[in-house]
DRENPA-612315 format. One record per residue (C-alpha): residue number from 1; residue in three letters; chain; x, y, z. Coordinates in nm, 3 decimals, always signed. Example, Ala and Ser with C-alpha at 12.3 -4.5 7.8 and 13.67 -1.06 7.14 Angstrom:
2
> nr, rest, kette, east, north, up
> 1, ALA, A, +1.230, -0.450, +0.780
> 2, SER, A, +1.367, -0.106, +0.714
//
This chain:
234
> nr, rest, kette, east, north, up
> 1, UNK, A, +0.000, +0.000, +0.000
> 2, UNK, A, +0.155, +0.300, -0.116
> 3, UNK, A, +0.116, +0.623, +0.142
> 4, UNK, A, +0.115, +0.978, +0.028
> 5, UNK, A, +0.445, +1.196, +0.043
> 6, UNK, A, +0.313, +1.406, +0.316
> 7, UNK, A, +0.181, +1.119, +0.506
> 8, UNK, A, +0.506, +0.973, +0.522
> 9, UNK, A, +0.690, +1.280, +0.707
> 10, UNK, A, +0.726, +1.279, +1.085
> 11, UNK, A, +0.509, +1.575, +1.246
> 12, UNK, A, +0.706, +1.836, +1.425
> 13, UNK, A, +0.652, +1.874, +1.768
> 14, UNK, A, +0.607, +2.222, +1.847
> 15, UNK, A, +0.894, +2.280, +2.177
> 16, UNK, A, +0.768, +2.526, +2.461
> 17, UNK, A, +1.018, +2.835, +2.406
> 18, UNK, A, +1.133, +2.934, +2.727
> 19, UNK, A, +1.181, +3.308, +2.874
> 20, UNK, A, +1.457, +3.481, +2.763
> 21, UNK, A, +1.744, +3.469, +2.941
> 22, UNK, A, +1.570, +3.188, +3.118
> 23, UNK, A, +1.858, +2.940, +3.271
> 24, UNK, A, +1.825, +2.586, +3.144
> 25, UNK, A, +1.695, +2.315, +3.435
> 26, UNK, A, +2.062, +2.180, +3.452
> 27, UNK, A, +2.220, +2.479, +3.522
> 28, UNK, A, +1.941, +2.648, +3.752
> 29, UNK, A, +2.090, +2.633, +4.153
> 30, UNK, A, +1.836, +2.879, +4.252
> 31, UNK, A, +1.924, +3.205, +4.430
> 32, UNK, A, +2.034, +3.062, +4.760
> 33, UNK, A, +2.386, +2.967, +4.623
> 34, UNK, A, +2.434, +3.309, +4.467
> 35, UNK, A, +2.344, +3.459, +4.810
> 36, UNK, A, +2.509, +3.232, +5.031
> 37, UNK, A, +2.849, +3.272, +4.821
> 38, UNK, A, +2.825, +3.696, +4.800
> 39, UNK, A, +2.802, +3.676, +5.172
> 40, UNK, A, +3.120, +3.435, +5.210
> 41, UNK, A, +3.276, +3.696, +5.008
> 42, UNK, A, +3.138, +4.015, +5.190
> 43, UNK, A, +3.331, +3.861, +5.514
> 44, UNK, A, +3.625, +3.935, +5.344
> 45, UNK, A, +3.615, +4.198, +5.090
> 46, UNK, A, +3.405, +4.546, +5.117
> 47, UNK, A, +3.087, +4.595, +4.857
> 48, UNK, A, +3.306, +4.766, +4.650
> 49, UNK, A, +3.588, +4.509, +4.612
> 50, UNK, A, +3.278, +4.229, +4.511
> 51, UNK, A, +3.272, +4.113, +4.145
> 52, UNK, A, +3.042, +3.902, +3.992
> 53, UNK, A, +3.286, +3.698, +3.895
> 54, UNK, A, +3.415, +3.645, +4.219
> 55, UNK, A, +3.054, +3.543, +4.304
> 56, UNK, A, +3.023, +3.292, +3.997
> 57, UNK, A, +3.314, +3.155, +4.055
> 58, UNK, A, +3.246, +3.098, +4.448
> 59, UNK, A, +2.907, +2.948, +4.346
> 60, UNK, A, +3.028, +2.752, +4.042
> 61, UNK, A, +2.739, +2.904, +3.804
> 62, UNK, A, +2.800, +3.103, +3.477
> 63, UNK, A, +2.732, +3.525, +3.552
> 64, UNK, A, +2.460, +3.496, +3.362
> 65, UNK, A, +2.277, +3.335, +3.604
> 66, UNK, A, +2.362, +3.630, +3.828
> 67, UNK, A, +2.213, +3.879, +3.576
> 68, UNK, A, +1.870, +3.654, +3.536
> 69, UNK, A, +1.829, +3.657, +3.883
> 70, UNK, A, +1.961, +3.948, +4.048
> 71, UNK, A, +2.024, +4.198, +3.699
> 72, UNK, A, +2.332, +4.336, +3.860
> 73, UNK, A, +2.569, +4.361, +4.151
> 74, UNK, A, +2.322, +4.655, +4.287
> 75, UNK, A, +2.078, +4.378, +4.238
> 76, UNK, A, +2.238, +4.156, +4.422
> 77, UNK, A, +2.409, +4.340, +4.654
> 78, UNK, A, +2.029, +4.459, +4.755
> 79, UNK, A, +1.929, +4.055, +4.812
> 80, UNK, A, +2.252, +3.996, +4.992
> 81, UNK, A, +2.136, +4.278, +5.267
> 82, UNK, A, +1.730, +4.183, +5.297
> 83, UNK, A, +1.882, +3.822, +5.339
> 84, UNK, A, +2.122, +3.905, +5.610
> 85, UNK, A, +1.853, +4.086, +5.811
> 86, UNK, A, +1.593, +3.863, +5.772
> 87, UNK, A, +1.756, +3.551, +5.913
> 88, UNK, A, +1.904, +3.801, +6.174
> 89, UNK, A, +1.562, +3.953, +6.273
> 90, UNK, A, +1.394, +3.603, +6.235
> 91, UNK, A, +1.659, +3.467, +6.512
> 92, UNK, A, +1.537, +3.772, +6.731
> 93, UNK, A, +1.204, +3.696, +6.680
> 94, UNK, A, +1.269, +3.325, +6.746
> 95, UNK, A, +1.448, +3.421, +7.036
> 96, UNK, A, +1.166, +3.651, +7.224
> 97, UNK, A, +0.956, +3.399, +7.192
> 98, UNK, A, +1.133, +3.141, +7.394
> 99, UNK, A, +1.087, +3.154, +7.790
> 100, UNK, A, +1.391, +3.356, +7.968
> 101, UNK, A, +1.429, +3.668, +8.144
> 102, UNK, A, +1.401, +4.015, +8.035
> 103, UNK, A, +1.795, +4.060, +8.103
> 104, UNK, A, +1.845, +3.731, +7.852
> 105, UNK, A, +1.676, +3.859, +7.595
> 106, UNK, A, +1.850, +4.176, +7.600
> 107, UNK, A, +2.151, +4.031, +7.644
> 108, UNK, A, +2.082, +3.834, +7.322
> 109, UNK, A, +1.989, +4.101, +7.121
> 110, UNK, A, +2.303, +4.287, +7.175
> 111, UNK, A, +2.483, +3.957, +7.103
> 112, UNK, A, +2.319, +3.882, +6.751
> 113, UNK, A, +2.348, +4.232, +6.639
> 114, UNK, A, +2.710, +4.301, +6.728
> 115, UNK, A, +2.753, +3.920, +6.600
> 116, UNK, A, +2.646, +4.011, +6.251
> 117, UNK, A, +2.853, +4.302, +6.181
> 118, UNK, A, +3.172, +4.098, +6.279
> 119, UNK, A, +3.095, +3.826, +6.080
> 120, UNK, A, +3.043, +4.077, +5.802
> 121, UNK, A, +3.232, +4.391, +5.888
> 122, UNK, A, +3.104, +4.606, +5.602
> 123, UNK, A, +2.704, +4.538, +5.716
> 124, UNK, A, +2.610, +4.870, +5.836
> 125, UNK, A, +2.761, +5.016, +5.520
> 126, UNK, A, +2.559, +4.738, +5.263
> 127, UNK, A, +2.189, +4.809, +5.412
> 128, UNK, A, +2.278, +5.164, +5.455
> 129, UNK, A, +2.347, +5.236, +5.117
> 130, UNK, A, +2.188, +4.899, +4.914
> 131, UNK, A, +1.809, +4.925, +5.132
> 132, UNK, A, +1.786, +5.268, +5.264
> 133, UNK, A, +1.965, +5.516, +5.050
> 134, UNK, A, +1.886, +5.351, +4.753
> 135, UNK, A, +1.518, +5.295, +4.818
> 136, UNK, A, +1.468, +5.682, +4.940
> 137, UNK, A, +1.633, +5.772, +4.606
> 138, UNK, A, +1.371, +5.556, +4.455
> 139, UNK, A, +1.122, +5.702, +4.643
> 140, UNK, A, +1.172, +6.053, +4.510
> 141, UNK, A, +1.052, +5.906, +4.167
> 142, UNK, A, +0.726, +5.772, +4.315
> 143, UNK, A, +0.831, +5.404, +4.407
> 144, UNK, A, +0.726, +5.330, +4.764
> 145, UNK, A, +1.033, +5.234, +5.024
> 146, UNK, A, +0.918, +4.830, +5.037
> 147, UNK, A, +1.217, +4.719, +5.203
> 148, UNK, A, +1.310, +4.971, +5.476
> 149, UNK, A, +0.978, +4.997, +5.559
> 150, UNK, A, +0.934, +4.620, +5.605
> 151, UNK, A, +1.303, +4.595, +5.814
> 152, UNK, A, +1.227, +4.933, +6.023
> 153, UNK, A, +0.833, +4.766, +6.092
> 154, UNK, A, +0.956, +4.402, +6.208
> 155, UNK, A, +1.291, +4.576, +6.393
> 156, UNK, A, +0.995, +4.805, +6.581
> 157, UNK, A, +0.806, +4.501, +6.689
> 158, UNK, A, +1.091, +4.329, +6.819
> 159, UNK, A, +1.208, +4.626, +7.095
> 160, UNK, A, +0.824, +4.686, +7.164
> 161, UNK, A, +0.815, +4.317, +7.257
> 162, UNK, A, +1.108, +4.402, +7.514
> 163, UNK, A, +0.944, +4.752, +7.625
> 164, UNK, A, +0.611, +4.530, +7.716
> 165, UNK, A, +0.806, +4.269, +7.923
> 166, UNK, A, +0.601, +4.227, +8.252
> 167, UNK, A, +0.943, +4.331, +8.391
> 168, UNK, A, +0.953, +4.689, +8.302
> 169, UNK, A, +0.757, +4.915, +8.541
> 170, UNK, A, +0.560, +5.164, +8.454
> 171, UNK, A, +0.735, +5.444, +8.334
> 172, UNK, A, +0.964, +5.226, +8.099
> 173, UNK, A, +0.647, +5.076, +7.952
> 174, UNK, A, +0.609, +5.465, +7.835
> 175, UNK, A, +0.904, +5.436, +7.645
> 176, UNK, A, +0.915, +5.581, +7.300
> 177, UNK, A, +0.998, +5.200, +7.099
> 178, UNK, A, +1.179, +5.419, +6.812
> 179, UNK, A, +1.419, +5.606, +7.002
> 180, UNK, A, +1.496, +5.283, +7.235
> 181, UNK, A, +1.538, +5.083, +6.863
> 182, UNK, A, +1.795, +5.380, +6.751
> 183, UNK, A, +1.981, +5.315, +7.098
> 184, UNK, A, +2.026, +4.946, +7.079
> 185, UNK, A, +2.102, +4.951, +6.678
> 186, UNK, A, +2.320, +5.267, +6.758
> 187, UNK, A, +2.553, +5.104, +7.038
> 188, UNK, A, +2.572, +4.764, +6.858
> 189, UNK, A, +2.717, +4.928, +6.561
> 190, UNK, A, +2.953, +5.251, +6.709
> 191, UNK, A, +3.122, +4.934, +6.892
> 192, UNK, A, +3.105, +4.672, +6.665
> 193, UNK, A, +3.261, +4.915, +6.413
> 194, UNK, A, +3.498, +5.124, +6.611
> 195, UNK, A, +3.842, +4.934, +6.622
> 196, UNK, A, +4.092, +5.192, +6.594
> 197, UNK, A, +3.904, +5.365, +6.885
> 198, UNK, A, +3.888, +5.042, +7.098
> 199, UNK, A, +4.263, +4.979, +7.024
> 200, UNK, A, +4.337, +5.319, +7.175
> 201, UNK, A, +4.161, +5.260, +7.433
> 202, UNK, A, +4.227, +4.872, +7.559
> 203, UNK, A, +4.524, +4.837, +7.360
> 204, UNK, A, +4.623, +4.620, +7.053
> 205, UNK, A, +4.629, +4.287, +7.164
> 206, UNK, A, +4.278, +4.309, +7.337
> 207, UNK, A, +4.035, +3.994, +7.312
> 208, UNK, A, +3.755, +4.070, +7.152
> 209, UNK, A, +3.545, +3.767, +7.218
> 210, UNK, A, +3.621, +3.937, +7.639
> 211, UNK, A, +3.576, +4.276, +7.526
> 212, UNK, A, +3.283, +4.216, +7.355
> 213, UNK, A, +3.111, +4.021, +7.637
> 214, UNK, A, +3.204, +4.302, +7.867
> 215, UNK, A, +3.019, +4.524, +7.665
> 216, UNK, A, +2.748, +4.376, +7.608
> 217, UNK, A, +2.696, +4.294, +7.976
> 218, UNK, A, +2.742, +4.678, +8.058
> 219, UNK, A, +2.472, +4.819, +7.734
> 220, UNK, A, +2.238, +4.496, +7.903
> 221, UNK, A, +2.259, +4.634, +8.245
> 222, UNK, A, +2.219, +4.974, +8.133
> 223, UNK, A, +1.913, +4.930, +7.929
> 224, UNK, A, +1.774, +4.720, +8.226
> 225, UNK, A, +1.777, +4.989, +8.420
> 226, UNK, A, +1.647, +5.295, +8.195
> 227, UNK, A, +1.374, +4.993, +8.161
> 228, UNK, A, +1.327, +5.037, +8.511
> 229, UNK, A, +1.410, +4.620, +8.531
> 230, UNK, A, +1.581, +4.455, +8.771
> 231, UNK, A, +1.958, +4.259, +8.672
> 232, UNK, A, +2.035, +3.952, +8.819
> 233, UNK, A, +2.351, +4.079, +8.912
> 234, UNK, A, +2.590, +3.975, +8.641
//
């Protein structure tokens, strides 16, 4: 039986074009190991000293991969800060909500915050100028502050939690939560950030695990009792 010409020619399958610029399955490793190797990098170099192809090469992915997700190193400079501070708020968060005393919780705060910025020394600098500067310059041309004004709402919530303890009498329950947020941010990063000064001060060949406990005992203490708390006496 004889078939036709046409008949005898395989259909095409029409393929699903994907997005431009789209990575292909293989190659896709998701945002988390572009993230996770910028920060490995940011506790050694400063924003400024980060390449892409540092970062590519860290996460074993091709820049373009970078670009797709991220579109630049602003891009991803951006990401690298709102992921930093929301594990670290998430940690504060998880940690108010465990059972401990006013004085722990404190102390805890201090110890993540001043934690984070010696892990990554240039932190202050990357949301300063990736989240807030950059979003307020956004803001002039009519795009609304997302970012900063999620980070300042959740860091709010956290030092209200502390200001509603059942520990806190009655006049530090009056406490204005924003200007007790800029003191606890403020004093985490002035010492966390001040070095030179600190060397003057204790000398070179201070400890800083000691020092830093020391301080952060003292700002505890000290914000206990402008809470009108009690300390256990540490």
């Amino acid at each position: 039986m004889l078939h036709s010409a046409g008949s005898s020619k395989k259909k095409k399958v029409a393929s699903t074009p994907r997005n431009a610029g789209r990575p292909l399955e293989k190659d896709s490793v998701g945002r988390t190991a572009i993230l996770e190797a910028a920060i490995v990098l940011l506790r050694g170099k400063t924003p400024e000293e980060l390449t892409l192809v540092d970062v590519a090469a860290l996460a074993k992915v091709d820049r373009a991969l970078i670009r797709y997700y991220f579109t630049d190193k602003a891009g991803l400079l951006k990401a690298v800060a709102i992921n930093v501070m929301d594990e670290l708020q998430g940690r504060s968060q998880a940690m108010l909500l465990q059972e401990g005393s006013l004085e722990e919780k404190i102390r805890k705060r201090f110890e993540l915050l001043i934690g984070i910025m010696h892990e990554i020394p240039q932190f202050t600098q990357l949301v300063f100028k990736e989240i807030y500067y950059a979003e307020n310059a956004q803001e002039a041309h009519g795009d609304a502050p997302v970012a900063s004004q999620h980070i300042v709402g959740r860091g709010l919530v956290l030092t209200k939690a502390l200001i509603d303890s059942v520990e806190v009498d009655a006049i530090g329950h009056e406490m204005d939560p924003r200007f007790l947020h800029l003191m606890i941010l403020g004093s985490s990063i002035f010492f966390a950030t001040s070095q030179p000064l600190l060397q003057v001060m204790f000398g070179e060949g201070f400890d800083r695990k000691e020092l830093t406990d020391r301080y952060i005992d003292f700002a505890t203490k000290v914000l206990l009792r402008g809470l009108g708390a009690s300390s256990r006496g540490r």
